[in-house]
TORTOR-741505 format. One record per residue (C-alpha): chain; residue in three letters; x, y, z. Coordinates in steps of 0.25 Angstrom, whole numbers. Example, Ala and Ser with C-alpha at 12.3 -4.5 7.8 and 13.67 -1.06 7.14 Angstrom:
# residues 2
REC c   r     X     Y     Z
REC A ALA    49   -18    31
REC A SER    55    -4    29
# end
This chain:
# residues 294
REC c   r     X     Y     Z
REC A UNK   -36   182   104
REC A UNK   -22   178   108
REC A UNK   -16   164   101
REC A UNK   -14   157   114
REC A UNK   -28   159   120
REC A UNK   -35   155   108
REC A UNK   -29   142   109
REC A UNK   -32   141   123
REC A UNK   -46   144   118
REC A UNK   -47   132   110
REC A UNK   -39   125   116
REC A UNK   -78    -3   159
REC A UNK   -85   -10   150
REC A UNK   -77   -15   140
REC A UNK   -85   -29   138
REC A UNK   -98   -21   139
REC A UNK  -107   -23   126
REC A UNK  -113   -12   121
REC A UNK  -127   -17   124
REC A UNK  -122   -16   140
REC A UNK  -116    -4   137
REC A UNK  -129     4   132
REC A UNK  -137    -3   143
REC A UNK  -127     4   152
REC A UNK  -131    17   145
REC A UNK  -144    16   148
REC A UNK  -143    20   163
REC A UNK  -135    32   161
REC A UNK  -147    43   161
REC A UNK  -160    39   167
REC A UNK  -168    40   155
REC A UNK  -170    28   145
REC A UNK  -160    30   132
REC A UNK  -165    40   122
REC A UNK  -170    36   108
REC A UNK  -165    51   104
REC A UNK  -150    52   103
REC A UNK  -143    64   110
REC A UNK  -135    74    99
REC A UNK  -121    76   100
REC A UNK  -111    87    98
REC A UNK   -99    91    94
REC A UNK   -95   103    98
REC A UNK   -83   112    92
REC A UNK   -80   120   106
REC A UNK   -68   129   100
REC A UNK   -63   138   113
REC A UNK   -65   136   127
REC A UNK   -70   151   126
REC A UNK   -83   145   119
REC A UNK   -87   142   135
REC A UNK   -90   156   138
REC A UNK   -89   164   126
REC A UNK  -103   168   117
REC A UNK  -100   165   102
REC A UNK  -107   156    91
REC A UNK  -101   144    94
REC A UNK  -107   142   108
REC A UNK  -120   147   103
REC A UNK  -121   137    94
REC A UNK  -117   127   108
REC A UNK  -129   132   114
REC A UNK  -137   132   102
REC A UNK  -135   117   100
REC A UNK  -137   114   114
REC A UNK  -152   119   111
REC A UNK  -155   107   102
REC A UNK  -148    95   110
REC A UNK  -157    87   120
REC A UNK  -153    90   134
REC A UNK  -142    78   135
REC A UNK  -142    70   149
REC A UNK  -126    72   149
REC A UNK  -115    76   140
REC A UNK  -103    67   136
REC A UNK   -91    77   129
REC A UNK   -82    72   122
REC A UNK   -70    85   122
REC A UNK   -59    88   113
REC A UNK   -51    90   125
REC A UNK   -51    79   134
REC A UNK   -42    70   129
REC A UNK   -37    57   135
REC A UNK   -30    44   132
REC A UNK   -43    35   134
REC A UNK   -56    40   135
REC A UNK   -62    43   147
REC A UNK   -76    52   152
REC A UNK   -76    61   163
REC A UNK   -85    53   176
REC A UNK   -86    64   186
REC A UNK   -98    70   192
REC A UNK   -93    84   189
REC A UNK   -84    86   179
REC A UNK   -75   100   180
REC A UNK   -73   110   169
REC A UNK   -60   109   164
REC A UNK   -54   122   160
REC A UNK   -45   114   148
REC A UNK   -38   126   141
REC A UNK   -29   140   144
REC A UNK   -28   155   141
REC A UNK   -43   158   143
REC A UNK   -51   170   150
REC A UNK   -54   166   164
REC A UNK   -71   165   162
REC A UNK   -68   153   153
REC A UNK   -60   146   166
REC A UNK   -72   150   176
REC A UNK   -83   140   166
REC A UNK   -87   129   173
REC A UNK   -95   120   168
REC A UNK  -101   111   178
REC A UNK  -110   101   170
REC A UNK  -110    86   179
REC A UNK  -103    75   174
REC A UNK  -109    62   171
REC A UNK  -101    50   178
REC A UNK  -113    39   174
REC A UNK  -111    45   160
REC A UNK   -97    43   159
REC A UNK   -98    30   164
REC A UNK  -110    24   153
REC A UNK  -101    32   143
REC A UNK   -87    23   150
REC A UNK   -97     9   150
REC A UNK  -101    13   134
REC A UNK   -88    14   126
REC A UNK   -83     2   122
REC A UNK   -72     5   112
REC A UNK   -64    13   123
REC A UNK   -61    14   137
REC A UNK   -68    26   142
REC A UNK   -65    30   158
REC A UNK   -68    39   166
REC A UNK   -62    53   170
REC A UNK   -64    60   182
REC A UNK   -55    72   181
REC A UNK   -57    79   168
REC A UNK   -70    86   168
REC A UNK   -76    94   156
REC A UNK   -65   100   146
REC A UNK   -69   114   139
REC A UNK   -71   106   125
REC A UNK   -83   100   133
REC A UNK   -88   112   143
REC A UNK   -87   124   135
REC A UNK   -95   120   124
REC A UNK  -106   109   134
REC A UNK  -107   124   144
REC A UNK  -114   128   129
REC A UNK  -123   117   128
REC A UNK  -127   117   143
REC A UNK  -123   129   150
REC A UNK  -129   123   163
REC A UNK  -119   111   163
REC A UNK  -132   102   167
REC A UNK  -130    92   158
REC A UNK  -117    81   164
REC A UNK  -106    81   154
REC A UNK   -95    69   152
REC A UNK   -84    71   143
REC A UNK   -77    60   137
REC A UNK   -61    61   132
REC A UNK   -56    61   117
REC A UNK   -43    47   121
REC A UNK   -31    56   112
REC A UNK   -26    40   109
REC A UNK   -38    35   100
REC A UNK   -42    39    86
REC A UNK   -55    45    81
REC A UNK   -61    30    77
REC A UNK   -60    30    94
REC A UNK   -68    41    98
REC A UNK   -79    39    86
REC A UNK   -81    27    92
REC A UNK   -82    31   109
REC A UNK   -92    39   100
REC A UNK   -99    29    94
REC A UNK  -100    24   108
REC A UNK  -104    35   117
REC A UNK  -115    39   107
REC A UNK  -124    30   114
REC A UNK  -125    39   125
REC A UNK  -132    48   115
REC A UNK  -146    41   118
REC A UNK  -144    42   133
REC A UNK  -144    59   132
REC A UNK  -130    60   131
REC A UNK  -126    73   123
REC A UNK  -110    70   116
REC A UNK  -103    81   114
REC A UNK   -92    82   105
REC A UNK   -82    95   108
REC A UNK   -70    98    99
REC A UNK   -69   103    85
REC A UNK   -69   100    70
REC A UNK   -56   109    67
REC A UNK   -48   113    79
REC A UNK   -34   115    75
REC A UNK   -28   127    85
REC A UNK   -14   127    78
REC A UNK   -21   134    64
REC A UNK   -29   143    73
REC A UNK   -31   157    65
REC A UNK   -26   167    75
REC A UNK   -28   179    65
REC A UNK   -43   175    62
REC A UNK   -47   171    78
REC A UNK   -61   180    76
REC A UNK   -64   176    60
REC A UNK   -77   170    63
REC A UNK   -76   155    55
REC A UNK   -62   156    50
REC A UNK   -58   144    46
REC A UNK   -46   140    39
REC A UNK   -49   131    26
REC A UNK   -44   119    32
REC A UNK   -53   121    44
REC A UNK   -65   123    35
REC A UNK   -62   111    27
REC A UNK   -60   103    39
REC A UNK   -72   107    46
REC A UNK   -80   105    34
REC A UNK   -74    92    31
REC A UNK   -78    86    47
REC A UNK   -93    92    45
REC A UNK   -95    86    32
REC A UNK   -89    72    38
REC A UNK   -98    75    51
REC A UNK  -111    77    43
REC A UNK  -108    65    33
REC A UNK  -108    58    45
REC A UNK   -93    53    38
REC A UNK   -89    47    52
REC A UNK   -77    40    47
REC A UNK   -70    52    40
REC A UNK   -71    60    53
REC A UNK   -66    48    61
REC A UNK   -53    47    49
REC A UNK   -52    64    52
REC A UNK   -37    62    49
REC A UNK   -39    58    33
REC A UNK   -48    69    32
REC A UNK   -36    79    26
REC A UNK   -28    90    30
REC A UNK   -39   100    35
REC A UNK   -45    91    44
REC A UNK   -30    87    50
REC A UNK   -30   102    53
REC A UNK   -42   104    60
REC A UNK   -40    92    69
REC A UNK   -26    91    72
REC A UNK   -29    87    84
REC A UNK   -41    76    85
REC A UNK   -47    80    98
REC A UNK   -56    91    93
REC A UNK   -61    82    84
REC A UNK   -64    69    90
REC A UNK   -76    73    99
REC A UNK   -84    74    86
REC A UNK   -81    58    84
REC A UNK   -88    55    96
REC A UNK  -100    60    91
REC A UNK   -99    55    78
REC A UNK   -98    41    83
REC A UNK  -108    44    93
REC A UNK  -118    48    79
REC A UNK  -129    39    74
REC A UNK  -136    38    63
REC A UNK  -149    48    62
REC A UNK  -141    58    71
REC A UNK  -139    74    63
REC A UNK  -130    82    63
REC A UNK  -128    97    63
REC A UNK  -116   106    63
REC A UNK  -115   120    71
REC A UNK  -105   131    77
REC A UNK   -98   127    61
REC A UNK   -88   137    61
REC A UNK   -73   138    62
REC A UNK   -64   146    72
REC A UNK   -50   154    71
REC A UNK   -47   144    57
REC A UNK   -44   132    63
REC A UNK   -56   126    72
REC A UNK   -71   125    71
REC A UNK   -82   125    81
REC A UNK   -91   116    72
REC A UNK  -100   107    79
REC A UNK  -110    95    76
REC A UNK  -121    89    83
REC A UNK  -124    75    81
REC A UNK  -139    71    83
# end
């Protein structure tokens, strides 16, 4: 594969107590709330290419999907939709966005046409009071959400919001929109996380693109170093990634891979497991390691 296209491969209610706030949530499905909270994922999506092609790592999409309750919407949070402030997309029918370049034309004819939710980005708006969250009415679904949600729910039935990653703020941020969204979790809200543990495109090994799980050492120590964290349920290390050494500085040179995990990991509560899948690296400097909360 040439060097170029594997690139492009991977390439108002700021008084409101909380108490109003989560009285505000209870209209947004017409159900009562849940006593069973939804899981959540974070999903290591890799190429675009994982759309369309058959390969381990989309099995083990569909696989998980198996074992999830059928969610009443979907709020993504992508890798790469990011914005100064936070916003989440409002319309009726969000268009697939064809974010990248350098691809074979089949992956520009997917469209995923799942509904959008504009009452759920609103109850999600009325929710968060740490931040300003508005609403969006042109971006759509990026690849970092479609390709991998087409997996979970190839009939695109179930509406889908994403929420953006603000470029300005730190990680102690966006655990905190976490903590915050979460309580959509009993209201039959699936989160999903997309991104990944190591994703450093620079040190990509070009000579080892088909070496099933190559990794180069720093990856592995990286990657080994997050699930451990993750598991340990050591939130305030992940959150202080940077002190973490030099490995993990080389598989996040960049934090917006990484900072959908920290949505889901403020949005985790006591009692919920955890459990890892699709745990393998790719081409030595990324891997498609993935966790479900709950």
């Amino acid at each position: 594969m040439k060097r170029s296209i594997f690139l492009s491969h991977l390439a108002f209610a700021p008084l409101m107590t909380l108490p109003m706030k989560m009285n505000l949530l209870n209209h947004l499905t017409s159900g009562s709330e849940s006593s069973e909270r939804m899981p959540m994922l974070f999903l290591g999506h890799g190429s675009p290419m994982n759309a369309i092609e058959e390969n381990e790592f989309v099995a083990g999409f569909r696989q998980m999907a198996t074992t999830l309750p059928k969610p009443k919407a979907i709020l993504c949070v992508s890798a790469h939709w990011e914005t100064r402030g936070t916003f989440v997309t409002a319309m009726e029918h969000p268009r697939t966005i064809h974010d990248f370049g350098g691809f074979p034309p089949a992956l520009y004819e997917v469209n995923y046409p799942a509904p959008g939710s504009p009452e759920l980005a609103r109850k999600t708006m009325e929710l968060v009071s740490t931040a300003q969250v508005s609403q969006d009415l042109k971006w759509g679904l990026d690849h970092g959400c479609w390709s991998v949600v087409k997996h979970l729910y190839p009939k695109a039935e179930v509406p889908v919001i994403q929420m953006s990653l603000d470029w300005s703020q730190g990680a102690s941020f966006h655990y905190q929109l976490g903590k915050e969204i979460g309580a959509l979790r009993k209201k039959g809200i699936l989160i999903v996380g997309s991104g990944n543990l190591v994703h450093n495109l620079s040190r990509v090994a070009w000579d080892r693109l088909n070496e099933s799980g190559f990794a180069y050492d720093w990856a592995n120590e990286a990657n080994e170093t997050m699930k451990r964290l993750i598991l340990a349920e050591d939130h305030p290390s992940l959150i202080r990634y940077r002190s973490l050494g030099k490995a993990i500085d080389l598989a996040i040179p960049t934090p917006e891979h990484f900072l959908p995990l920290l949505y889901l990991l403020g949005a985790q509560e006591k009692g919920d497991e955890l459990a890892l899948f699709n745990d393998k690296a790719v081409a030595g400097s990324l891997t498609m390691t993935s966790v479900r909360i709950g």
